[in-house]
Each structure stands twice: as C-alpha cells, then as structure tokens.
C-alpha positions in Angstrom: 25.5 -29.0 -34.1 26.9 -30.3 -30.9 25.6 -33.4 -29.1 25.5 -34.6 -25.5 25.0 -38.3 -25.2 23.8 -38.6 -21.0 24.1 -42.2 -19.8 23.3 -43.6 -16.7 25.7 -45.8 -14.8 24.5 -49.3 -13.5 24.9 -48.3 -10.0 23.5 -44.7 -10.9 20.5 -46.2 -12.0 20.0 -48.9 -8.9 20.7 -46.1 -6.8 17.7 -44.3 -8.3 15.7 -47.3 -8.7 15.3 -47.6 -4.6 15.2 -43.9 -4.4 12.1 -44.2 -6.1 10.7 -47.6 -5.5 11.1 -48.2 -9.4 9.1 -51.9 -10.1 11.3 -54.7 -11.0 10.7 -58.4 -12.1 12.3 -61.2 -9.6 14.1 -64.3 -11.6 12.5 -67.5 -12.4 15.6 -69.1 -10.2 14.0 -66.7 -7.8 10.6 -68.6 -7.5 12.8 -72.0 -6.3 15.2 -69.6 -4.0 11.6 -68.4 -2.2 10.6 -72.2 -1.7 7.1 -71.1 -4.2 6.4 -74.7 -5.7 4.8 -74.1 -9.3 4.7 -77.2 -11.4 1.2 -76.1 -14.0 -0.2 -73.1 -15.1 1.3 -69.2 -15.5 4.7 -69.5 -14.0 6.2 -65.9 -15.0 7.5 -64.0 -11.8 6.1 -61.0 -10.0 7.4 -57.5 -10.1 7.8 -54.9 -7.2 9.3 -52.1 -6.2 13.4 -52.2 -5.6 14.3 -52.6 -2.5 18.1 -53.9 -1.4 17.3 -57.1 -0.2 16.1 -57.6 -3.9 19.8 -57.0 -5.1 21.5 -58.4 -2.0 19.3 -61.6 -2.3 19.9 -61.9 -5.9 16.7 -62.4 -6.7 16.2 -59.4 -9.6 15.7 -60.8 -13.2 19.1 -60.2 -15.2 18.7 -58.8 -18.7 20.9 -58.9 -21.9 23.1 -55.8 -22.4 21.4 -54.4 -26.1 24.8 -53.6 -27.4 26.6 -56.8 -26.1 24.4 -59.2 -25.2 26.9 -61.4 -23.2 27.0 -58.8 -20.5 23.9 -59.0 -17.7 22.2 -56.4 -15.6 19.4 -55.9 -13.7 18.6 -52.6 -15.2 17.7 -52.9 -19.1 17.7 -50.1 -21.4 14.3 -49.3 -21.2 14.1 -49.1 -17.6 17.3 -46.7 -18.0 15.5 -44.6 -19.9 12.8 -44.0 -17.7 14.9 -43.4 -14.9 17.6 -40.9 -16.3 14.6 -38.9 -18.2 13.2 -38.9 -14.1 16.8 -37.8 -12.8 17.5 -35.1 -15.6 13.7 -33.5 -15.3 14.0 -33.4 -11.6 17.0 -30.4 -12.5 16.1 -29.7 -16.0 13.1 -28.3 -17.9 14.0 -30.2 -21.4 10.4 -29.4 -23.2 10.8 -25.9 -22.0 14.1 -25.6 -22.8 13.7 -27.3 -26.2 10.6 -24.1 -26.8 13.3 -21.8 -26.2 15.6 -23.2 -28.7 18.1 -23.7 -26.0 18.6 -27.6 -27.2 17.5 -29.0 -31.0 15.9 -31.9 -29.6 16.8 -34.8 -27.1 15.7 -38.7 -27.9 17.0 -42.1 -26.8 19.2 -43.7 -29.1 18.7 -46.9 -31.0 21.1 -49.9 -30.0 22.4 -51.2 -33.5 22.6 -54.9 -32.3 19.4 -55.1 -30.7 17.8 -53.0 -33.8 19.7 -55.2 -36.3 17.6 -58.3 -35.0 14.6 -56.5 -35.3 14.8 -55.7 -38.8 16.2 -59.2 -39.5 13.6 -61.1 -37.6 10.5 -58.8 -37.7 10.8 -55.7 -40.0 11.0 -57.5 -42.9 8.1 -56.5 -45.9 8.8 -59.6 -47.4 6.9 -61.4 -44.4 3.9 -59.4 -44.7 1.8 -62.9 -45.3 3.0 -64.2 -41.6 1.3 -62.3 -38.7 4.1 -63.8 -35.9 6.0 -61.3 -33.9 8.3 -61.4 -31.6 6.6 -59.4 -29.1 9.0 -60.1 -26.5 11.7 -58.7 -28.0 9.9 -55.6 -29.7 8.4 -54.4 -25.9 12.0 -55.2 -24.4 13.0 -52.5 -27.0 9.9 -50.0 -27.7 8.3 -50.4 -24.0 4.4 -51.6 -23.4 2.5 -48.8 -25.1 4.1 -49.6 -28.8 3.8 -52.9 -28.6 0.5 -53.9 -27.6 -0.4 -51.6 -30.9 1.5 -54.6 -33.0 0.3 -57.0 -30.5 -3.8 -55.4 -31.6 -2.6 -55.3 -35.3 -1.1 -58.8 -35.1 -4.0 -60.5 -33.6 -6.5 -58.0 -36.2 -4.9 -59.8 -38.8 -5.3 -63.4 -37.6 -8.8 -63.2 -37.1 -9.8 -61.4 -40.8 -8.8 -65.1 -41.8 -11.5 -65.9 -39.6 -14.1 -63.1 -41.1 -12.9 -64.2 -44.6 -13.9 -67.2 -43.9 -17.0 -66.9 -43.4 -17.6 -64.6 -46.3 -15.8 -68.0 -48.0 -18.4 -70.4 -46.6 -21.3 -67.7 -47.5 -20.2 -67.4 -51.0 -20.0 -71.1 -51.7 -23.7 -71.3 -50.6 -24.5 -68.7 -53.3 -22.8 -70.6 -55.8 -24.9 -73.6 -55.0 -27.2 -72.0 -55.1 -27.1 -70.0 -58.6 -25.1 -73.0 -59.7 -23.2 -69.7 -61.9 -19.9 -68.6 -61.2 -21.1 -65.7 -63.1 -23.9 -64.4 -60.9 -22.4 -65.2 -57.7 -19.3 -63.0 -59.1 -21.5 -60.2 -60.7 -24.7 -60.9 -58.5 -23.3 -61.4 -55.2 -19.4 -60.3 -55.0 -20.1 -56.8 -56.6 -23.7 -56.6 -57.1 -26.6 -56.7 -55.1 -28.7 -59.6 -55.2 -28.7 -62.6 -52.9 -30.4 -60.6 -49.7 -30.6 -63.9 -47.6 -26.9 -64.3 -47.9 -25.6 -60.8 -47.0 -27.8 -61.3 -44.1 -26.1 -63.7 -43.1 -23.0 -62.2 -43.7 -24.3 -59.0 -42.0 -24.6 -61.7 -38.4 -21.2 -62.7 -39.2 -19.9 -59.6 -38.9 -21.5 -58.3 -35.6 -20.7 -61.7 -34.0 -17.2 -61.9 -35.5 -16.4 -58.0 -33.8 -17.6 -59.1 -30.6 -15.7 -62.0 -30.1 -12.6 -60.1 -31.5 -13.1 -57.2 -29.1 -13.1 -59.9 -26.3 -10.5 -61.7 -27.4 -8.3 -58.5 -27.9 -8.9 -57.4 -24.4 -7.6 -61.0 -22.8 -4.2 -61.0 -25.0 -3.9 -57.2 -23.5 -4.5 -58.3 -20.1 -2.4 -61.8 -20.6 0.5 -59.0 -21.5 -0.1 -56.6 -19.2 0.1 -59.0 -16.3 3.0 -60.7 -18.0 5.0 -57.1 -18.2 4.0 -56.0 -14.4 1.7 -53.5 -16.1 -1.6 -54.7 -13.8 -0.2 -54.1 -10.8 -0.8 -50.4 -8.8 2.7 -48.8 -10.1 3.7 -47.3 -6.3 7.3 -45.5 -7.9 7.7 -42.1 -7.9 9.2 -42.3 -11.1 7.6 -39.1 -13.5 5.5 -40.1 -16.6 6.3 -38.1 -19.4 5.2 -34.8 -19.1 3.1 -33.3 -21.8 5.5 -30.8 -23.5 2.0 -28.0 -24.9 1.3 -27.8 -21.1 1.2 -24.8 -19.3 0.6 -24.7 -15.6 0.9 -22.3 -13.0 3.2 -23.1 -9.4 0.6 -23.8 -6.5 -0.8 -25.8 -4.0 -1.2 -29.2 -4.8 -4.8 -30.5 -4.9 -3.5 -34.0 -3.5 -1.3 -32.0 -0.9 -1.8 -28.5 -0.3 1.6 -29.0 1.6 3.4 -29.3 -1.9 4.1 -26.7 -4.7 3.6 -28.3 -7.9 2.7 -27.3 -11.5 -1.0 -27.5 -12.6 -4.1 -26.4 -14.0 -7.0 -25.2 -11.8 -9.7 -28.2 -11.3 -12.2 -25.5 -12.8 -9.9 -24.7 -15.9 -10.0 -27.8 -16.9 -13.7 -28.7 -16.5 -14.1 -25.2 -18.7 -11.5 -25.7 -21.1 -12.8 -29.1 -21.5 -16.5 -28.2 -22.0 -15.7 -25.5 -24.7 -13.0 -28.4 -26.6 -16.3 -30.5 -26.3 -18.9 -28.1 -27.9 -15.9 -26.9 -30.7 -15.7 -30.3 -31.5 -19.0 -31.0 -32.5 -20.1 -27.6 -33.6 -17.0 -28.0 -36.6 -18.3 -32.0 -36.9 -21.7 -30.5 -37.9 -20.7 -28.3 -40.1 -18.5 -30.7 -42.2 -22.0 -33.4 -42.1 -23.7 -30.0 -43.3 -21.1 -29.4 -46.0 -20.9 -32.8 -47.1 -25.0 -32.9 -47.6 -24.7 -29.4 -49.6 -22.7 -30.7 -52.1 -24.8 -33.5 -52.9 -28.2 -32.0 -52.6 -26.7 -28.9 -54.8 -25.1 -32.0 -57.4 -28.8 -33.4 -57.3 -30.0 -30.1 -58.4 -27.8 -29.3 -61.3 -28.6 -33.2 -62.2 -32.1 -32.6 -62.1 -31.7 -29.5 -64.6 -30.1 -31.4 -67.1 -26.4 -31.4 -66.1 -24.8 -35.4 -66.5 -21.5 -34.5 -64.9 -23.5 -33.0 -62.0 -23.1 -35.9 -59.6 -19.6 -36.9 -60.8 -18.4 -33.8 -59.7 -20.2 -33.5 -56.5 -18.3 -36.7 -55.3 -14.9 -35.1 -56.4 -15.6 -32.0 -54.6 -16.5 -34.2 -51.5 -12.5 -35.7 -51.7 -11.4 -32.2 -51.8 -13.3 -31.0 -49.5 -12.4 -33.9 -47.0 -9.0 -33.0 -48.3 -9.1 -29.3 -46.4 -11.2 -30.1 -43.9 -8.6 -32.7 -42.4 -5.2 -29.6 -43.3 -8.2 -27.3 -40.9 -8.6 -29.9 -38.3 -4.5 -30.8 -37.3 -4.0 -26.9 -36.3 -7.7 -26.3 -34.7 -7.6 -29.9 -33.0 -4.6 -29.1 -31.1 -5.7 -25.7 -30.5 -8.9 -27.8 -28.5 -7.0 -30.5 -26.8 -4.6 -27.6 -25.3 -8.0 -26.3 -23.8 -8.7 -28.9 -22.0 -5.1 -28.9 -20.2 -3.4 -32.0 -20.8 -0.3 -32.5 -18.1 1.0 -36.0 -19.2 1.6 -37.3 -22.5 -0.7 -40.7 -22.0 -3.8 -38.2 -21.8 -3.2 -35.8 -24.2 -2.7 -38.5 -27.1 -5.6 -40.2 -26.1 -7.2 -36.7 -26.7 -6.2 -36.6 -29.7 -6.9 -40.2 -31.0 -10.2 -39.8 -29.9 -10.4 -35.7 -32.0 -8.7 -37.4 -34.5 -10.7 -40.2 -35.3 -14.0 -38.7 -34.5 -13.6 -36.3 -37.3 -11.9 -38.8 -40.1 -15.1 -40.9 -39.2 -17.4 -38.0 -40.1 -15.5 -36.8 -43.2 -15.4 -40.1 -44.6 -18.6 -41.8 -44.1 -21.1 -38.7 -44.2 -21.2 -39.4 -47.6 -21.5 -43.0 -47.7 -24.8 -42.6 -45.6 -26.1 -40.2 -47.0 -25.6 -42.7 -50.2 -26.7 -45.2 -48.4 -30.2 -44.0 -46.5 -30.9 -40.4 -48.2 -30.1 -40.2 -51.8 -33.0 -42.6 -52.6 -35.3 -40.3 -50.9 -33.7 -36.5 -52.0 -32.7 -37.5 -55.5 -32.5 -40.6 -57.9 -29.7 -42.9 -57.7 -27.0 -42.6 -60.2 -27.9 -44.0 -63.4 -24.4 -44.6 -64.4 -24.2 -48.2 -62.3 -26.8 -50.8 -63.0 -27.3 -51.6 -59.3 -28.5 -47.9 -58.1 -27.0 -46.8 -54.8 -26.3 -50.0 -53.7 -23.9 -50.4 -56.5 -22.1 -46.7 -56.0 -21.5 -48.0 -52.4 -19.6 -51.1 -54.2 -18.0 -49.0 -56.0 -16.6 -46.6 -53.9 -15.6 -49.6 -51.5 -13.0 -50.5 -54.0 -11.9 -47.0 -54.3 -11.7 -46.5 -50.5 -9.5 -49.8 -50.0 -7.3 -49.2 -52.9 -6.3 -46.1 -51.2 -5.7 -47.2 -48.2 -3.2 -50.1 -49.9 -1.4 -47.0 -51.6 -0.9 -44.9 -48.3 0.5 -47.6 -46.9 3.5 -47.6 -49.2 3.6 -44.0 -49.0 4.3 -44.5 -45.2 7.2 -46.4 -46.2 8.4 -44.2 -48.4 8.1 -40.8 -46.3 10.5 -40.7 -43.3 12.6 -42.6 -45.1 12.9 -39.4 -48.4 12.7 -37.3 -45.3 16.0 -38.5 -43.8 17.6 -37.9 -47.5 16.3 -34.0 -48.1 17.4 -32.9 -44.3 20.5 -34.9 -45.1 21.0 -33.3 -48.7 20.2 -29.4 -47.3 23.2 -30.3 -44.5 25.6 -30.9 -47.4 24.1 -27.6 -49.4 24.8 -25.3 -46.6 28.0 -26.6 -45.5 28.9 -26.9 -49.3 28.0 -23.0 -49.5 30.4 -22.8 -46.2 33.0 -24.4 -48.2 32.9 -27.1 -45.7 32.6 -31.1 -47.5 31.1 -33.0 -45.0 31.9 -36.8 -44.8 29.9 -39.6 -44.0 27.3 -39.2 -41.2 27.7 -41.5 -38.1 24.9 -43.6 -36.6 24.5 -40.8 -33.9 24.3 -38.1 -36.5 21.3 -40.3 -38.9 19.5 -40.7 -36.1 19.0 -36.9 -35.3 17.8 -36.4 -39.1 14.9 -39.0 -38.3 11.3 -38.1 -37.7 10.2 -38.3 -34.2 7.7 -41.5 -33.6 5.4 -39.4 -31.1 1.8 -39.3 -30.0 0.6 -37.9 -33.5 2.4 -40.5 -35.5 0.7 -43.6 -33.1 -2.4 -42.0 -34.1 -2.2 -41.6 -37.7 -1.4 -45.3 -37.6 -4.2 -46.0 -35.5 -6.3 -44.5 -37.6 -4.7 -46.2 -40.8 -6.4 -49.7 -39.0 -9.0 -49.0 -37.5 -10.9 -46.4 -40.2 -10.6 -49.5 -43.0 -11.8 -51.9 -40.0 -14.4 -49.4 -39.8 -15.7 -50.0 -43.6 -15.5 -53.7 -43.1 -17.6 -54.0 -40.4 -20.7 -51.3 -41.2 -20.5 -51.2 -44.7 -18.5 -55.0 -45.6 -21.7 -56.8 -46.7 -21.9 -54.1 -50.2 -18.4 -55.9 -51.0 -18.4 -59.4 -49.8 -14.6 -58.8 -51.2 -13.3 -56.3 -48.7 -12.3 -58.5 -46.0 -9.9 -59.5 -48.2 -8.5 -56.1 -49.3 -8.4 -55.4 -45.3 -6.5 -57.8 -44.7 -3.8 -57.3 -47.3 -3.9 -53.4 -45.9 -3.4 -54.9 -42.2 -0.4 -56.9 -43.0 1.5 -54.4 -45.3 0.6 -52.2 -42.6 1.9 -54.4 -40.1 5.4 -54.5 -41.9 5.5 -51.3 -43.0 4.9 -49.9 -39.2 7.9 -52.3 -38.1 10.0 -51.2 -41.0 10.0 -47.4 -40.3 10.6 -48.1 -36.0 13.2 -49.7 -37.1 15.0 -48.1 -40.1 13.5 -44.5 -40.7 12.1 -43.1 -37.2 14.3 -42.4 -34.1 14.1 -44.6 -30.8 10.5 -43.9 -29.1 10.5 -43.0 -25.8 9.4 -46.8 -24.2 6.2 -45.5 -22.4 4.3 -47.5 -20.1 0.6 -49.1 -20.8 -1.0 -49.3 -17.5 -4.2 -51.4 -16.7 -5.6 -48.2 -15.1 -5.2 -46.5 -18.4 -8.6 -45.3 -19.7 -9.8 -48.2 -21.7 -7.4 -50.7 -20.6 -3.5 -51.0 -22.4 -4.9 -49.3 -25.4 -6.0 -46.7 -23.9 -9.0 -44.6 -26.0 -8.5 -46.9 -28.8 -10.3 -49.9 -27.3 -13.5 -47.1 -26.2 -13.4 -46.5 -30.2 -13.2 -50.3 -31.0 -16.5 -50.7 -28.5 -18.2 -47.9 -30.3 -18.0 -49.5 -33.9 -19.0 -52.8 -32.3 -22.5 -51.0 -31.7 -21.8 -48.9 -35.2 -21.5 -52.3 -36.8 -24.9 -53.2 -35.1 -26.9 -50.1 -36.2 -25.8 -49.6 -39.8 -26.2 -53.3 -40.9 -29.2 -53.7 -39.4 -30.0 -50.1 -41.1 -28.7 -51.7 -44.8 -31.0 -54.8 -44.0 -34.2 -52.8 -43.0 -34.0 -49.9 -45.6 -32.3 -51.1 -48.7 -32.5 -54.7 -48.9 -36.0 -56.9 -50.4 -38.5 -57.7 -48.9 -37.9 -55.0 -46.0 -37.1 -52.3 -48.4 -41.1 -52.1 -49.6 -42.3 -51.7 -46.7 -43.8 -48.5 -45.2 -41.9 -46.5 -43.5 -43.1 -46.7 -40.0 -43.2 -50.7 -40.3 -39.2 -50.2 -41.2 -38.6 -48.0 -38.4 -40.4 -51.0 -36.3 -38.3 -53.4 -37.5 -35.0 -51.6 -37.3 -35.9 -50.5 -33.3 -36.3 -54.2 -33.1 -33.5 -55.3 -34.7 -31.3 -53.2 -32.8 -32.2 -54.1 -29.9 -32.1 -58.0 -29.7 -28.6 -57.7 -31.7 -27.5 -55.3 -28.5 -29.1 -57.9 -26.3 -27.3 -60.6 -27.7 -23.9 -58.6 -28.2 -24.5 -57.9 -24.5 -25.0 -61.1 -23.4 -22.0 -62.2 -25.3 -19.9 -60.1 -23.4 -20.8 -61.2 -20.2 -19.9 -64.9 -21.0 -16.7 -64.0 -22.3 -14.6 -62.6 -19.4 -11.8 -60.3 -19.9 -9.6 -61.5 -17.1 -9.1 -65.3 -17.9 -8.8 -68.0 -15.6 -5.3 -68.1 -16.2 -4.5 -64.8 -15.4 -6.6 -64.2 -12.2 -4.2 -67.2 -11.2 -1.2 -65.7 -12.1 -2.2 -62.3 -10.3 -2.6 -64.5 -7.2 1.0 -66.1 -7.6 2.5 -62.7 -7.8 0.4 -61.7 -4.2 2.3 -64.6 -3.2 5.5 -64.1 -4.0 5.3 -60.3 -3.3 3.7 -61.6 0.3 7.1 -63.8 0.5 9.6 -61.4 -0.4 7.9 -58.6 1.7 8.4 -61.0 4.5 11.3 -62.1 4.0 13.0 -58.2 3.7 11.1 -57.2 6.9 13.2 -59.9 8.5 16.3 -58.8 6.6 16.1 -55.6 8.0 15.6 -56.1 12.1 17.9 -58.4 12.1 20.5 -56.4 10.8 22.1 -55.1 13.9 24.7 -52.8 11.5 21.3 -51.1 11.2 21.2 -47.6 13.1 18.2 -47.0 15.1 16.9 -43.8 13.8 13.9 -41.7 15.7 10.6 -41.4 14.0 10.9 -37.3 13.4 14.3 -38.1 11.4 12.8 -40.2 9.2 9.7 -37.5 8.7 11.6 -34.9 8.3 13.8 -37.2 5.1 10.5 -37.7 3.4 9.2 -34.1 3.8 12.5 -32.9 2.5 11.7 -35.4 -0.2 8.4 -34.0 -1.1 9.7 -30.6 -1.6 9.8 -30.3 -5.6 13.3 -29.6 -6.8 12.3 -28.6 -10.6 12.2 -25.4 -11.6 11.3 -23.6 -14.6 14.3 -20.9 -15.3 12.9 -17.1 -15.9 15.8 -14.3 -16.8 15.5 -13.4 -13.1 16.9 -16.3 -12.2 19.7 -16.8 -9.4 21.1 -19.8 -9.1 23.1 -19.5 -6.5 19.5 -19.1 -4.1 18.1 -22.6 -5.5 17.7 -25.3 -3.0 19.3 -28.0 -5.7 22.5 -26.1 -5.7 23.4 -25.7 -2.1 25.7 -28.8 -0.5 23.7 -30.1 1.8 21.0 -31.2 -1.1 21.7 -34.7 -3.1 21.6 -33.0 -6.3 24.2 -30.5 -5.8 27.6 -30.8 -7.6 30.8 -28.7 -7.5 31.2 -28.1 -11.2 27.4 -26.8 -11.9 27.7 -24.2 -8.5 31.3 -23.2 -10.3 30.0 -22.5 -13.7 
C-alpha cells in the first residue's frame, strides 16, 4: 500500500478561503477593536465570509494548532478540511475514483495531541455516571453535525433524572398508599395494579417529552448560533457529495448557463414516489408477518400445543432478525431511487428508512400484545398478570438487550482493527515478508469508517429504547432507569470508539436550514413519538386499564378520540409557549447584524480608499466571474485527453507544470 498524505498550507488555505468567501469567526479583542460595547448578555462574535480586510485588520479568531497547541492560526483543522476536500474535488473525482479501485480509500487523519485529550477528558467509560462534555472541544475536532448528536444524547440523559423522578415521587405515593413494600414492588413495579398511579405516570411522560423536545431544540439553536451555523452560509465551498450518486452533465436548473451534474427534477419526484410506495408495501408485509405468526401460535395453542405461544415469540426475533439483513441491501437500493446528490440528504434518507422499519419490526408485536391478543386469543397463562404482564416482561428483555449491544459496539471496531491487522501479517508472512510495528498513519487505515450508516445505527441505538420508554414506560415503572444506564454507556461508548477504534469523520456542517433543524430527520422522528407517546398511552389507559377497560367498545373508542385530542391540544399549546429561539439568542443574532453591519462598512471603506487599487471596467470583472462559473470537475472516461481540458492549459489557476508533463 502506498499513501499520500495532501496538506494544505496556511496561506494555501486563506487563499482559498476568499476565493470562496469561506465563513470565519472575528476575535473577541475584535468586538473592542470595532468600538461594539457589550457589557451583559451573549457576547460570542459573529462570523462571515473572508475577506482581506479581515486578515489585514486582524480581526479573525486565532485557533490552537491540534498538533502543537502553542502555534496560532486562523484556519483550524476542520476548516482545512473542508477546504482542501473543495480544492482536490474541483480536479479530482475521489468517490469515483475510489469505485474504480484507483485509490483504497482517502480520510482525514486524527491529530494525536488533540485526540489524546479527548480520550483523557471525555472518552473515558469509567465516567459513564457524569453526563458533562466538553462540547467545545469535541465540535473543534468532529465538526457540528457529530456533536450536536452528543450534545442530544448528553442533554437525553440529564433529563431521564428528571423522568425518574417522577416515576420516584409516583412510586412513593403507591407505597403510602399500600403501606407494603411488597405490593408496590410486585403490584406496581412489575405488575399491574395501581391504575390511578400509572395514569399519572402515563401524564408524566407526555408532558416530560414535550418539554424535552423544546428544550432540545433551544440548546441546538443556542449552538448553532454559537458555531455560525444559523447564518445563510454564502461560500461556494462544496458539501460533501453523495458518493451512490449518479447524475448526468446538463444544464443547470438554477442556471441553464452552467453545466453541472444532476438528476432530472422528474427523476427524482419518480424515483422518489416508487422509494415511497416500496417502503411501505415491505412495512406491511413485515406488520402482516408478525400478526401470522401469532394468530398461527394461537391456533396450535388452541389445539392443545403449550409451547405454541413460546415459540411464536421466538420465531418473531428471528424473523425480525432477517427482516432487518433484507432491509440494509433493499433500503439502499430505495434511497438510490430517489437520487440523493449530497451526503446531508441521503443520510437523512436513510435515518428516516431505517428507523421506520426497526419501529415496525419491533413494536408490531408489542401492540398486537397490547390491543389484539385479548380479542383473537387468550392471554398467556404462563404470567399471573395476562398481557399486561408479557408486556413487563418483554420490557426487561428488550432493555437488557439494548445494555448488551452496547458493549458489543465497543468491542467491534475495535476486534475489527486486530483481524485486518492479523490477515496483513498472514499474507506478508506467506510473502516471506515480517512486517514490524504499524505507525499511527498505518492503524488508522485498518479503522472502520464513522459514516452516514454508523450515525444512524447509533441514532437508532437512543432513540428506539427512548421509544419503549415513552409509549410503552408505564408497563415497567422501572425502565426509565434501565434507559438511562443504556444512554450513558452509550454515551461513553460512542466517544470511546471516535476516539480510539474509528478513523477521523469528515467534520460536516449542521445547518439551521437543515430539514428539521441541526439534527436534521432525527428531530421530525423525535416530534412523531411525541404524538406516538400521546396515542399509545392514552390507548393503554382506555383499553386495558379498570374501570375504562369494561366498558363497551364504542364508549372506549369515545373516550380514546377524546383523550387524544385534549392531550394534542395541550401538547400543542405547550409548544407555542415554549419558543425555540430564546430571548438570548434572538439577541445575539442581532449583535452579529451588528458587527457584520460594522465590518462590512468598515471594508467598503478599506477598499476606495485604497488608491494602490486598479480601477478595473465592469465587463472585466463579469467576465472573471463567468470564467468562475464554468465547472472545472470532470469525471475521467478512457477517451479522455488531457491535454484538451480547460484545467490543464496555462492560462487557468489550476494548471501546473508537473501534471501537463506527466
């Protein structure tokens, strides 16, 4: 193997910065310098795009070098990244090339300094009790996307203390009220008496998901306007292009002036349609499936089998087992339908694929438990509460195994790294080669890649148990507690393999346009179960706990309709009064107007009075940024001649003397 380490000198990267009006954060010391006077409230500075007058002025926030931190500069390592991935893809086709097994692979490489606080000061499972991060330094190294997952699974964890709470303060009014620690273990913790208080706990719950839900979407907006994310991101810096896509060259539909790579508006409306109806055609027949095998276990029950039910829950794990192996390939298969261009889009595709289907194959058969085996077949006899006591049951189960796949997530990437690492030494051992010692450069390319499917799966690894909490928590009083252990090993376990098993991440972006705000289709799914956490308690209530549960079953259906609707009233209502843009941070979007008013003023001035300046005729200056607009990557065909490209002539900036040589 051969590797090519591509860096990106300081002046390289400023150069390219005003090239392509790249946003950068001005220096506290820069506030003072602009005569802003700030003495309470949000005081962290504006960003906007480079410009020289930024550099000249000094006004640019320095950072700290990652590999010596004594050494400043106004370009970190993140913001490197993004713009010598821009640079290199305005030449080079990397995805394509990587399809054509012209390169291995190409990632940005960890900074052992930086990473070595990490793991010392955040990565550590021993701290899995303490939900602090230091979410500065983790986006200054893993970019806004990564981090506001930790800064999501940080908060989730702070307020189950608060859901457990309340379960706390239900609990001890069961105990006074049985006055046995007995029965309000048995009766109440794993059984299924005490209706009044799971009510209550049920109203917990829905009010507790609301008020997390709003809380989570300040802290992302507090961050994203602390990072520059809320602003309207004018550089012409690329996002990261989605490496399954496959467009053809053509008119532009923003400019039909420019030649760029896309699908057809119509394509995509199509492709999306048929992903749509594939989707829920294969959902429906996994709901079908799952109903099968009960009804069918009910049936071999009812003839006299005993093991009949047993077995028709064991052939419900498998079968959720090879539904998910049939989903990864066909899912993929669907989301490249729908034509995908940029990363951001395409993983929110498959989030949303992803968790849609993991919803259905795990909790089809907890309501069919729930609302339809009472009325198809009896209720196991094997637990002394019914169906209500199954559902405990299987709560415990469900948690326990979400606890174990947590370590396994440790444990993975990091036997991973040792097989690729061990086949290495076979082969060059059957070479008659003894390889020595691997350098940092060399780990590094045996590590899993931390991409859009590996976000997901831990995405999914929160939010499904979240999902058992809040519609099914009040048949386990307990579970908030198990969730919350599974949060914070998941929390540690998530920084332990960024920072020890998984290569560097590439540091995307989280923009406030983003569909659903920084965390993109993730906070649309957290919505949904605030309304699934509505339906299915109020469902619980109505149908299977006294007095509701003897009543007919059109005065249930009344009650349930009515239910729902003043809890959605209410949930509404709540949302309203709790703003997602603060007071704090509409003020601090005003101070950045402010400044960004200041400094555009103040480099307008810069420039006329610059009488060095040459005066340069309007058609000049169009006919730079037309020349601009004309795309410069290519995708290589073996009809290629290199010698006709535009890039490779002299009078283009990309042109070198060694690459028209070779």
């Amino acid at each position: 193997e051969v590797f090519l380490c591509v860096k990106m000198l300081e002046r390289t990267a400023i150069t390219h910065a005003e090239d392509s009006r790249y946003n950068m954060q001005i220096s506290n010391e820069a506030i003072a310098t602009l005569n802003i006077k700030l003495e309470a409230g949000p005081k962290n500075p504006a960003f906007l795009p480079y410009c020289p007058f930024l550099h000249d002025a000094d006004l640019l926030m320095k950072k700290k070098n990652e590999n010596n931190p004594e050494v400043e500069s106004v370009i970190s390592k993140t913001d490197a990244i993004h713009l010598l991935y821009d640079r290199v893809t305005d030449v080079l086709d990397v995805d394509a090339m990587k399809r054509w097994k012209l390169v291995v692979d190409y990632f940005p490489l960890h900074s052992r300094p930086a990473l070595w606080e990490l793991c010392t000061k955040w990565a550590k499972m021993s701290w899995f009790y303490r939900f602090d991060q230091p979410i500065d330094a983790v986006h200054s190294y893993f970019g806004s996307q990564i981090t506001l997952y930790f800064v999501f699974l940080g908060l989730l964890c702070q307020w189950m203390v608060y859901l457990i709470a309340g379960a706390f303060v239900v609990t001890v009014g069961v105990f006074f009220q049985c006055r046995s620690l007995h029965e309000t273990v048995h009766g109440f913790l794993l059984g299924s008496k005490f209706n009044d208080a799971r009510i209550a706990l049920a109203i917990i719950t829905i009010v507790w998901i609301q008020l997390f839900i709003a809380r989570l979407k300040q802290r992302i907006n507090q961050f994203l306007n602390l990072w520059g994310d809320d602003v309207v991101d004018q550089s012409t810096v690329k996002k990261r292009e989605n490496p399954r896509f496959l467009g053809t060259a053509g008119p532009s539909e923003v400019d039909e002036n420019m030649i760029t790579y896309q699908a057809p508006l119509k394509d995509r409306a199509r492709g999306r349609m048929k992903s749509f109806l594939f989707t829920f055609a294969f959902i429906c027949f996994t709901i079908f499936c799952v109903a099968g095998i009960f009804v069918f276990g009910a049936h071999l029950e009812t003839a006299g089998h005993s093991w009949a039910f047993s077995a028709a829950g064991y052939a419900v794990s498998l079968q959720i087992k090879v539904f998910n192996k049939i989903w990864e390939p066909l899912s993929l298969a669907l989301i490249d339908m729908e034509h995908h261009q940029f990363v951001d889009s395409f993983n929110d595709s498959r989030g949303s694929k992803s968790f849609s289907f993991q919803f259905i194959n795990a909790f089809a058969s907890f309501f069919y438990v729930a609302f339809a085996m009472k009325w198809l077949e009896a209720c196991p006899a094997d637990y002394p509460d019914g169906c209500w006591g199954y559902l405990c049951h299987e709560m415990v189960i469900v948690f326990l195994i979400y606890i174990a796949s947590t370590a396994y997530d440790i444990v993975l990437p990091i036997w991973t790294i040792k097989q690729k690492i061990k086949k290495e030494k076979l082969e060059a051992a059957n070479l008659g080669i003894e390889l020595g010692q691997l350098s940092f450069l060399e780990q590094q390319s045996k590590m899993e890649e931390y991409d859009g499917a590996a976000q997901t799966e831990d995405f999914c690894q929160i939010i499904m148990p979240l999902a058992f909490v809040l519609m099914f928590g009040i048949t386990l009083p307990l579970c908030s507690v198990l969730a919350l252990v599974c949060f914070g090993l998941q929390l540690r376990a998530d920084a332990f393999k960024l920072t020890r098993a998984q290569r560097r991440p590439f540091p995307a972006r989280s923009h406030i346009d983003r569909a659903g705000g920084g965390l993109g289709v993730w906070m649309v799914i957290l919505e949904v179960l605030g309304y699934m956490a509505v339906f299915t308690n109020v469902a619980l209530i109505v149908f299977s706990l006294e007095p509701f549960n003897s009543f007919r079953l059109d005065d249930q259906l009344l009650l349930f309709f009515a239910f729902c609707i003043l809890t959605v009233v209410v949930k509404l209502v709540m949302s309203s009064i709790l703003p997602e843009v603060t007071d704090d941070i509409y003020l601090a979007r005003q101070r950045h107007e402010r400044q960004r008013e200041v400094i555009y003023s103040c480099s307008h001035h810069f420039h006329h009075s610059n009488p060095d300046a040459p005066v340069r005729k309007f058609e000049e200056v169009l006919a730079e940024v037309e020349a601009q607009i004309d795309p410069v990557k290519f995708r290589a065909s073996h009809k290629l001649d290199v010698h006709a490209l535009e890039c490779l002539v002299k009078e283009h900036k990309f042109w070198r003397e060694p690459i028209l040589k070779k």
